[in-house]
TORMI-520490 format. One record per residue: x, y, z of N, C-alpha, C in turn. Coordinates in pm, whole numbers, padded with zeros to 5 digits, always signed. Example, Ala and Ser with C-alpha at 12.3 -4.5 7.8 and 13.67 -1.06 7.14 Angstrom:
2
+01319-00569+00780+01230-00450+00780+01320-00330+00780 +01285-00225+00708+01367-00106+00714+01290+00003+00787 
***
This chain:
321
-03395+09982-13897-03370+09934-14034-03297+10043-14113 -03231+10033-14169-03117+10098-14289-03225+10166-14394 -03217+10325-14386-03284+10417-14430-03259+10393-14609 -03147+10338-14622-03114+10320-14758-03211+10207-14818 -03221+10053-14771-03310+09951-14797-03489+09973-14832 -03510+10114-14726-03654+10148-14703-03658+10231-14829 -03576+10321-14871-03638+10424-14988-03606+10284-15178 -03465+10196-15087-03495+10125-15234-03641+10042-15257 -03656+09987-15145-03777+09892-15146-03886+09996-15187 -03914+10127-15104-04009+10206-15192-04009+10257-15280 -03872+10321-15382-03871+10309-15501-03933+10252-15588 -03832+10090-15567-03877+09989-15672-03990+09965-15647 -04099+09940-15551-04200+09907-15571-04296+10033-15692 -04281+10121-15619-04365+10241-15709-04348+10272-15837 -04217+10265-15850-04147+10272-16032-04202+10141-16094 -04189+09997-16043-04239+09913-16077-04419+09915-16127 -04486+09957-16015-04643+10002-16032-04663+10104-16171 -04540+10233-16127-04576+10370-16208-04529+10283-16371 -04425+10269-16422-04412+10196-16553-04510+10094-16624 -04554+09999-16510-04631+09894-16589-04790+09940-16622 -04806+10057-16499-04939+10112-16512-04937+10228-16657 -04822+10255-16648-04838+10405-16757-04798+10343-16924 -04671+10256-16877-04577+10253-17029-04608+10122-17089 -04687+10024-16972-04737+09913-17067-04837+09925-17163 -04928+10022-17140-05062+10034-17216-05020+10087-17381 -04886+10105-17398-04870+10145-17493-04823+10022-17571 -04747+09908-17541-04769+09803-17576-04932+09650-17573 -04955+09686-17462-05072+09589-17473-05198+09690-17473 -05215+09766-17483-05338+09864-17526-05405+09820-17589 -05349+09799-17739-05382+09787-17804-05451+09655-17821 -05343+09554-17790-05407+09411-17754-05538+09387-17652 -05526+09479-17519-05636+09487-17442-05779+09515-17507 -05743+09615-17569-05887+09692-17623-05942+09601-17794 -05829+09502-17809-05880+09430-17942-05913+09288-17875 -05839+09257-17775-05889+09100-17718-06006+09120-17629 -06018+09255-17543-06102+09202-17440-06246+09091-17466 -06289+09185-17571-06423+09122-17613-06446+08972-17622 -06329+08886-17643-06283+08745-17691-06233+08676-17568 -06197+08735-17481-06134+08648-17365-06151+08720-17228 -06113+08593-17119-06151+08676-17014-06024+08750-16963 -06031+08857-16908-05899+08944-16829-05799+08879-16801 -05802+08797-16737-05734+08681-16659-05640+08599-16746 -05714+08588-16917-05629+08497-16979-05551+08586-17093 -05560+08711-17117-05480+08763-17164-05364+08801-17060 -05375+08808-16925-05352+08866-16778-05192+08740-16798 -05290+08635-16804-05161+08531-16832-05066+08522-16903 -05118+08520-17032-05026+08547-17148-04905+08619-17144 -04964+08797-17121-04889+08915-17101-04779+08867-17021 -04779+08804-16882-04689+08761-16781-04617+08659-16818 -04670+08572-16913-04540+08463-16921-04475+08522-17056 -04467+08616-17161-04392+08657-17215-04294+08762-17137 -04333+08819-17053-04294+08898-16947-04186+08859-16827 -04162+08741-16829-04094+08609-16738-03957+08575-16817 -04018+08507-16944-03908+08474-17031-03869+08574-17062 -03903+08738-17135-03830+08852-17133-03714+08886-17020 -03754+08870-16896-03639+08884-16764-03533+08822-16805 -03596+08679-16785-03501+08588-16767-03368+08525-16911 -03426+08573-17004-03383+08580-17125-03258+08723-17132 -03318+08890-17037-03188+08935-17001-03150+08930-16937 -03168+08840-16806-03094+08796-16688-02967+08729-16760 -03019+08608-16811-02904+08485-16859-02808+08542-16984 -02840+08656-17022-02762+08728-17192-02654+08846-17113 -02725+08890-16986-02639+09010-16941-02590+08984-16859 -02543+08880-16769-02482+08878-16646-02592+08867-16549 -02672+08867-16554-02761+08881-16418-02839+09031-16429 -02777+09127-16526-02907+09226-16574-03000+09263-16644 -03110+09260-16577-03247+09258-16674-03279+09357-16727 -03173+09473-16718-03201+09593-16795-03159+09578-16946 -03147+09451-16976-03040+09470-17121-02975+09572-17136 -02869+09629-17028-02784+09667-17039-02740+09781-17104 -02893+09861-17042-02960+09991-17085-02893+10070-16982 -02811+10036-16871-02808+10106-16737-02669+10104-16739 -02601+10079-16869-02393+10117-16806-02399+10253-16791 -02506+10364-16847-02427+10506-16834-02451+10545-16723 -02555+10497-16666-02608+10535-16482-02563+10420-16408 -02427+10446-16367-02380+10390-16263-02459+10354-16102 -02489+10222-16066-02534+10190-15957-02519+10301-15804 -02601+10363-15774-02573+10426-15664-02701+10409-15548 -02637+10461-15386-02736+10440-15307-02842+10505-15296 -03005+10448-15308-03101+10503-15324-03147+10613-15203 -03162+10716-15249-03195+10830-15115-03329+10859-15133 -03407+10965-15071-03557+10982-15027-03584+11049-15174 -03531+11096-15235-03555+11191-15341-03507+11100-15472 -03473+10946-15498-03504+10875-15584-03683+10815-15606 -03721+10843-15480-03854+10764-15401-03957+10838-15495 -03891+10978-15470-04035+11075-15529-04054+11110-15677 -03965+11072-15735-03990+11057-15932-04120+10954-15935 -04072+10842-15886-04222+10756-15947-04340+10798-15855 -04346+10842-15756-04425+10913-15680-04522+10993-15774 -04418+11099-15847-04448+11160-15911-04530+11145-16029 -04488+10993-16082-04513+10897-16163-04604+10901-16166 -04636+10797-16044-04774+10751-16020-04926+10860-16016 -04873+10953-15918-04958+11035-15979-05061+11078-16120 -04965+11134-16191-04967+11120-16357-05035+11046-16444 -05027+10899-16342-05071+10807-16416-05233+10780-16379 -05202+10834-16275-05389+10782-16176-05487+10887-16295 -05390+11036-16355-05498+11091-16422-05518+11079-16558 -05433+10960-16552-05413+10991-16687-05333+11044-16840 -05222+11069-16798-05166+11180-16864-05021+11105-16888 -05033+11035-17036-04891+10938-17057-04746+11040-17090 -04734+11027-16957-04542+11082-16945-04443+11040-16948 -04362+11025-17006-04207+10923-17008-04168+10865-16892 -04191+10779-16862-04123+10684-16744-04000+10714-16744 -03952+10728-16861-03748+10727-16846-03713+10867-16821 -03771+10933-16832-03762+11132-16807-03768+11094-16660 -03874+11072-16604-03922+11119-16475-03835+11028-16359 -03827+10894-16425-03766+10809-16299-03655+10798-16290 -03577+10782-16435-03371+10785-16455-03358+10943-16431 -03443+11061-16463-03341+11188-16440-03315+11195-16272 -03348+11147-16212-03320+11098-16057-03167+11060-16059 -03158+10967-16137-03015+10889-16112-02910+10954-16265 -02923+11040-16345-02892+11053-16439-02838+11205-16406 -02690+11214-16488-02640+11330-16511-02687+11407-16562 -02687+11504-16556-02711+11596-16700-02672+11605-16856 -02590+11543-16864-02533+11547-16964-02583+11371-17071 -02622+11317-16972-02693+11207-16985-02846+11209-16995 -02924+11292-16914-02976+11339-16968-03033+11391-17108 -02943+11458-17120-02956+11562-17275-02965+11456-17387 -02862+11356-17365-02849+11249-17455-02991+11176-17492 -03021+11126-17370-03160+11050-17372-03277+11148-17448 -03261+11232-17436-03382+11366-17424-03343+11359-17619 -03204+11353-17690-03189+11387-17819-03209+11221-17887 -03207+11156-17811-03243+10998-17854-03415+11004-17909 -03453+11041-17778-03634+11054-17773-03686+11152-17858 -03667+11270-17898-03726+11361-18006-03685+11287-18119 -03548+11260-18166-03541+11126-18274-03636+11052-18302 -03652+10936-18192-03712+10821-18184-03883+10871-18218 -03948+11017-18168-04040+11067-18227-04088+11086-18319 -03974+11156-18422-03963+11196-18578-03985+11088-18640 -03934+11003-18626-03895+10889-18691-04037+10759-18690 -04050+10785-18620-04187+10689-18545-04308+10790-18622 -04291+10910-18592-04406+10961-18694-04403+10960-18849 -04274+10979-18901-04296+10947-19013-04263+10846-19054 -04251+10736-19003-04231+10574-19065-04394+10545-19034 -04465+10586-18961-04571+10576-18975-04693+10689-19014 -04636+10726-19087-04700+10818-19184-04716+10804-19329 -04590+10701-19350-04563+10684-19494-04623+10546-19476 -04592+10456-19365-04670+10279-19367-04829+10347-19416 -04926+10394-19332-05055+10425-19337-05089+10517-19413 -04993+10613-19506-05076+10626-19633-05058+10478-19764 -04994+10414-19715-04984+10312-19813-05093+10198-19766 -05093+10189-19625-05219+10088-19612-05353+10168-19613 -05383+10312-19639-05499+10358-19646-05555+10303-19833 -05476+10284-19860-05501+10253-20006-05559+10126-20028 -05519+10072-19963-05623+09939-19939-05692+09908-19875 -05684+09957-19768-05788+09955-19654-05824+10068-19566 -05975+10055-19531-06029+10189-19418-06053+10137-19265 -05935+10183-19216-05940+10176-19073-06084+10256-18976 -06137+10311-19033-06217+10370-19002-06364+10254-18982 -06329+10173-19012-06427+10055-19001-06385+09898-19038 -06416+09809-18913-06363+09686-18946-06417+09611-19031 -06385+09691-19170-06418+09575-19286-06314+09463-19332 -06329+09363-19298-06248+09274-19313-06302+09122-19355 -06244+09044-19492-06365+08942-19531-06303+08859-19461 -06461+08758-19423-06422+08617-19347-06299+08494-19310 -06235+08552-19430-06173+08465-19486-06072+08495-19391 -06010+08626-19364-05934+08700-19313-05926+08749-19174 -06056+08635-19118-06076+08718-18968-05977+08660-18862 -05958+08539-18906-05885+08423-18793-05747+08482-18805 -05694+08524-18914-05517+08491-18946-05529+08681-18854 -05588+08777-18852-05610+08884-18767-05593+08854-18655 -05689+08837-18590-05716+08823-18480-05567+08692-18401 -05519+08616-18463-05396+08556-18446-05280+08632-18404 -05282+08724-18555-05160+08818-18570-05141+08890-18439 -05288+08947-18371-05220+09034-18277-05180+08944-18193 -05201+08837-18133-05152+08739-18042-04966+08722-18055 -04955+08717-18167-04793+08716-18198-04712+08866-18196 -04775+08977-18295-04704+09089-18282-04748+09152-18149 -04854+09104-18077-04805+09178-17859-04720+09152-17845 -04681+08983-17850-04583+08956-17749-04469+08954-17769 -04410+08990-17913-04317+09075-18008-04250+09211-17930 -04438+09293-17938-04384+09424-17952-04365+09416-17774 -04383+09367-17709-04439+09325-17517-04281+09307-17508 -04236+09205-17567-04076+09193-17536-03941+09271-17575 -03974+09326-17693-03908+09448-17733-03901+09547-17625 -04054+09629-17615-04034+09697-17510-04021+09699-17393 -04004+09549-17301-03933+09512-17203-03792+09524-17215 -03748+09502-17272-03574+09529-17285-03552+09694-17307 -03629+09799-17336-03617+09895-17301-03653+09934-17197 -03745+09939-17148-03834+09999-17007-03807+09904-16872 -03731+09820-16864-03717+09721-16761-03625+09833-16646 -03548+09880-16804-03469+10041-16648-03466+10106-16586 -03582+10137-16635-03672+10243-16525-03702+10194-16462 -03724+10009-16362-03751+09980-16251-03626+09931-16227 -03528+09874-16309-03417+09815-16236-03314+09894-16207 -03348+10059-16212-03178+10154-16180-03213+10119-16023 -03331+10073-15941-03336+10060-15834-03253+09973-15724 -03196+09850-15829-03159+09731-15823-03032+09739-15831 -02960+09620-15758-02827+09613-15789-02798+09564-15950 -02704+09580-16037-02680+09575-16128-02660+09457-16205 -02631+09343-16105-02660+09199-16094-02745+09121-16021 -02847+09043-16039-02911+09013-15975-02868+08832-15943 -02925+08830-15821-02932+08668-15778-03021+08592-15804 -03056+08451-15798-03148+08422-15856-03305+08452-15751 -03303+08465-15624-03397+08456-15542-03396+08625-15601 -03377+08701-15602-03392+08859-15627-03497+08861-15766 -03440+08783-15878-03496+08747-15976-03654+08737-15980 -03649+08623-15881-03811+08581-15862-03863+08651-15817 -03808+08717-15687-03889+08836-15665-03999+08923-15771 -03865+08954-15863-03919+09089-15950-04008+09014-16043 -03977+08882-16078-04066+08854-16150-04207+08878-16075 -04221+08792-15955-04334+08751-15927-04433+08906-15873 -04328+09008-15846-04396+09146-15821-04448+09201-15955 -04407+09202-16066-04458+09230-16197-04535+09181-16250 -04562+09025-16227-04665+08949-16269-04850+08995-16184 -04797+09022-16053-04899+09085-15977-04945+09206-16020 -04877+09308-16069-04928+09425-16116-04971+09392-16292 -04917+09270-16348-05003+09245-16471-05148+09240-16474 -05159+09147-16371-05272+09081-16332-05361+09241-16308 -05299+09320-16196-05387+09400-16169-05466+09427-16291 -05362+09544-16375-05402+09640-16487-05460+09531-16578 -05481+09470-16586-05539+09382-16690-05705+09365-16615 -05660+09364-16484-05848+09340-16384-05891+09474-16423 -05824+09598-16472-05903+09717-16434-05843+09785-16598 -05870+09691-16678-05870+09696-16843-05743+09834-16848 -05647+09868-16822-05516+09936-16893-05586+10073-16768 -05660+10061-16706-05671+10252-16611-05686+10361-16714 -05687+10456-16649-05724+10546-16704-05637+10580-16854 -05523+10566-16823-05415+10616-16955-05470+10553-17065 -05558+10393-17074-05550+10341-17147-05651+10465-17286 -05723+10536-17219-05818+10677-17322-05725+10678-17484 -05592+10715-17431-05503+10702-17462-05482+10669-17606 -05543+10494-17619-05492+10450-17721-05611+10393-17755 -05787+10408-17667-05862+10386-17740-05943+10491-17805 -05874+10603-17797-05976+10733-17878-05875+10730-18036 -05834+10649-18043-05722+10642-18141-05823+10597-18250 -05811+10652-18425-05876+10542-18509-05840+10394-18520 -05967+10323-18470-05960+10168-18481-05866+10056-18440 -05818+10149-18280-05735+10053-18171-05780+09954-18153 -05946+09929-18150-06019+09781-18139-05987+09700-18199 -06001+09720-18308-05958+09633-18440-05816+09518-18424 -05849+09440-18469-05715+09338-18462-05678+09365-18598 -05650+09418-18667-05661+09454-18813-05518+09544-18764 -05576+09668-18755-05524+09778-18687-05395+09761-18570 -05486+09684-18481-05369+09639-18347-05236+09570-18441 -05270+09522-18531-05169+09408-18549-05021+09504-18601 -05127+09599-18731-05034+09685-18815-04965+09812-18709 -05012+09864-18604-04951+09926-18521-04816+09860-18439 -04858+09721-18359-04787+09648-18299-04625+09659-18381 -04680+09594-18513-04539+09534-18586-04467+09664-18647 -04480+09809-18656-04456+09911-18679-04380+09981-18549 -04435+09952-18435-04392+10016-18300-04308+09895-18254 -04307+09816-18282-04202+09728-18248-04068+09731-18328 -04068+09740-18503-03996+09747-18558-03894+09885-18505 -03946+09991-18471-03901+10135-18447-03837+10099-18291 -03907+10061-18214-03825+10075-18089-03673+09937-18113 -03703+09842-18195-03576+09735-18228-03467+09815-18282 -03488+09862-18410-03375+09945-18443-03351+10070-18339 -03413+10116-18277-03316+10186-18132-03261+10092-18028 -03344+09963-18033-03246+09883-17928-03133+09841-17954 -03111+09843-18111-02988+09783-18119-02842+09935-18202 -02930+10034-18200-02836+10093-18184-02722+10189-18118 -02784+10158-17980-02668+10204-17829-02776+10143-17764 -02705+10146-17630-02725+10127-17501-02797+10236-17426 -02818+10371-17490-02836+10483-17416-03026+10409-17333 -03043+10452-17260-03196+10469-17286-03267+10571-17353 -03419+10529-17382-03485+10670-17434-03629+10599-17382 -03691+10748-17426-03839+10739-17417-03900+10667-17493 -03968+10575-17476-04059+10501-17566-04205+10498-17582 -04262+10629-17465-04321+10713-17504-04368+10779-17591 -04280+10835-17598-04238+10965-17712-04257+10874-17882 -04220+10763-17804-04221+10693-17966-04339+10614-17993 -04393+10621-17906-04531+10523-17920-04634+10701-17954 -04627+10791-17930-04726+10930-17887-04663+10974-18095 -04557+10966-18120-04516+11002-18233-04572+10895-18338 -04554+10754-18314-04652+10700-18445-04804+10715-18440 -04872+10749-18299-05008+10734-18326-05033+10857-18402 -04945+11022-18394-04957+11107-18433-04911+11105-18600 -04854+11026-18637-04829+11004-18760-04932+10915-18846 -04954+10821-18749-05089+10714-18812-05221+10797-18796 -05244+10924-18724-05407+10972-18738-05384+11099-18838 -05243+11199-18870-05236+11245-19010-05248+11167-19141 -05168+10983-19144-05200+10979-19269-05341+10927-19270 -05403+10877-19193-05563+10856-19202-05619+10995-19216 -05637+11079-19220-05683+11216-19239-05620+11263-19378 -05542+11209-19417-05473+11280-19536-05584+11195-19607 -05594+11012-19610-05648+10971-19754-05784+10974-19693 -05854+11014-19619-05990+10988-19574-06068+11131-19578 -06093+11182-19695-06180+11297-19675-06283+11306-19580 -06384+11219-19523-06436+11251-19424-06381+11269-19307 -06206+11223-19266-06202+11233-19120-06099+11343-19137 -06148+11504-19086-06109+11640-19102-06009+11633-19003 -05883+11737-19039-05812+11770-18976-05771+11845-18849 -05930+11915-18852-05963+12006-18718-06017+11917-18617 -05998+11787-18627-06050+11672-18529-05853+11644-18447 -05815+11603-18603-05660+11496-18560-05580+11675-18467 -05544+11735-18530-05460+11814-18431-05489+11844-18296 -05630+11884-18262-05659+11886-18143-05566+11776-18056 -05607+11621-18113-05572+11489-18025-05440+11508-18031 -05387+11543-18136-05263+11483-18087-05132+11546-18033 -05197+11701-18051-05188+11806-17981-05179+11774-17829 -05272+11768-17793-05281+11739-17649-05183+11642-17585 -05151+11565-17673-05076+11411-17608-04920+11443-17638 -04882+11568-17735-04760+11617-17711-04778+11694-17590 -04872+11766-17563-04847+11869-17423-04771+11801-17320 -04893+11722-17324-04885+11625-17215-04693+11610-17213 -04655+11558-17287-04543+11480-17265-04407+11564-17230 -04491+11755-17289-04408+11818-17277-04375+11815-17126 -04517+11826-17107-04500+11845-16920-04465+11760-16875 -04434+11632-16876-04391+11526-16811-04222+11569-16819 -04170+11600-16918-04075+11620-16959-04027+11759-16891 -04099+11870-16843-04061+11984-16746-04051+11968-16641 -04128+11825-16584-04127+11800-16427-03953+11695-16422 -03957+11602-16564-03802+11569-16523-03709+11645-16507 -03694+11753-16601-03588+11856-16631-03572+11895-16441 -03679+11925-16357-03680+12037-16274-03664+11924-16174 -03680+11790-16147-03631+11702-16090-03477+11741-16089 -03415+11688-16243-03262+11606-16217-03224+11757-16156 -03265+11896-16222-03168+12030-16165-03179+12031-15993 -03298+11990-15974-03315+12009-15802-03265+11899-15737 -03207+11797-15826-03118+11697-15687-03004+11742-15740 -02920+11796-15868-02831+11816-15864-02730+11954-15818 -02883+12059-15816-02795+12168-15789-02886+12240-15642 -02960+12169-15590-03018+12230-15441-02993+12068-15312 -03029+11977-15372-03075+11853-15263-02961+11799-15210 -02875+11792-15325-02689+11715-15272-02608+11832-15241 -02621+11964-15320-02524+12046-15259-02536+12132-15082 -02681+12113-15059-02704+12110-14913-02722+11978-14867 -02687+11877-14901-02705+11777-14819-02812+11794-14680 -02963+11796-14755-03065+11825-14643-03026+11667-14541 -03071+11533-14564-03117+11458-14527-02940+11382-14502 
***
């Protein structure tokens, strides 16, 4: 069998696993940890997947046959070698402990220039800033009316909640499918057929199902040590905030970026302004957290850097394999 077919098929499978396991929880996290209580696994499991279907197929039929929305013109299609295999490898790892790292660092600096690179890398500290303080300034304005710190919410108000997050998931679920779909499809030819299609659908729908049987894995810590991720209150006002921020980057280039970085930057912005209007919740609590969840990303972000330099300036210029 054609050494090339074996590292794409193991690619895509693992990038496929490593993304939906690491970078979905930052979209349905939130929904997970506010629906579970209300439904069974299985039927949010559903949901997630058929917005997830029409997302494909919605950039299948808009792009030619690519479901990357057309996140992937600057990384030109090339043949997958043993050392595309080991980014999500790498991935996956990461993810088994826990530790939310940019999918688009670790799996495109594989297939990505350097100089492309850099780009993505000045997109994502952006997309950070920006995400922290658009949600810094939203949540000192909703601290004024309300304390996330407890789901006080009158009766009246519980149904049109608990709704909301049902609509802003599958909002913010499809948004960030049209970003993150690239990190499994640089694997892929650049057009797809329709039997190729189903494939990917029906392989993504299987790993929905999983992470949804085993409530978001470990990463999900993530987004429930967060103030009042449970909350459909909360879920809703995060959702439509992290959705709004990653839209206006979707529509202004094609580059990819981390959406990571942009999901790790509003929670870090939403637990300063809760600490700013909440005298009981001290500041020597929030930096620690959110401290840590930049480290984290730093390092995710040192293992891409030392990726793209080692296929570009040791792996191809000796042509080991």
């Amino acid at each position: 069998m054609d050494m090339t077919l074996i590292y794409t098929v193991i690619g895509f499978a693992l990038a496929g696993y490593s993304v939906i396991a690491n970078d979905s929880i930052q979209t349905l996290g939130t929904f997970i940890a506010s629906k579970k209580k209300w439904f069974k696994w299985y039927t949010l499991a559903g949901s997630a997947s058929a917005v997830m279907i029409l997302a494909l197929a919605w950039g299948w039929y808009s792009y030619d046959g690519d479901i990357s929305y057309g996140r992937l013109t600057r990384i030109p299609y090339q043949e997958i070698q043993w050392y595309h295999a080991v980014a999500p490898a790498i991935l996956l790892l990461l993810t088994r402990i826990g530790i939310p790292v940019s999918t688009t660092f670790l799996v495109l600096s594989a297939f990505a220039s350097t100089v492309v690179l850099e780009k993505m890398l000045m997109k994502s500290v952006v997309g950070y800033g920006l995400a922290a303080m658009v949600a810094y300034i939203a949540w000192i304005g909703v601290s004024k009316f309300i304390n996330e710190k407890f789901d006080e919410v009158d009766e009246k108000w519980v149904g049109f909640w608990r709704n909301s997050v049902w609509i802003s998931s599958g909002w913010l679920w499809w948004v960030w499918l049209s970003h993150d779909v690239a990190n499994i499809a640089v694997y892929l030819p650049r057009q797809l057929d329709l039997t190729l299609l189903l494939i990917v659908m029906g392989y993504f729908t299987a790993l929905l199902f999983y992470i949804f049987y085993i409530q978001g894995g470990p990463i999900q810590k993530v987004v429930l040590e967060k103030t009042g991720t449970r909350y459909a209150r909360s879920a809703t006002i995060i959702n439509v905030i992290y959705a709004g921020v990653l839209f206006y980057f979707k529509e202004l280039n094609d580059l990819p970026m981390s959406t990571t970085w942009v999901f790790v930057g509003l929670l870090c912005g939403r637990e300063l302004a809760i600490a700013t209007m909440n005298k009981e919740y001290k500041l020597g609590y929030v930096f620690p957290l959110i401290g840590k969840d930049f480290l984290k990303m730093v390092f995710g972000l040192t293992v891409s850097v030392g990726i793209v330099l080692a296929i570009h300036y040791v792996i191809i210029p000796n042509n080991w394999f």
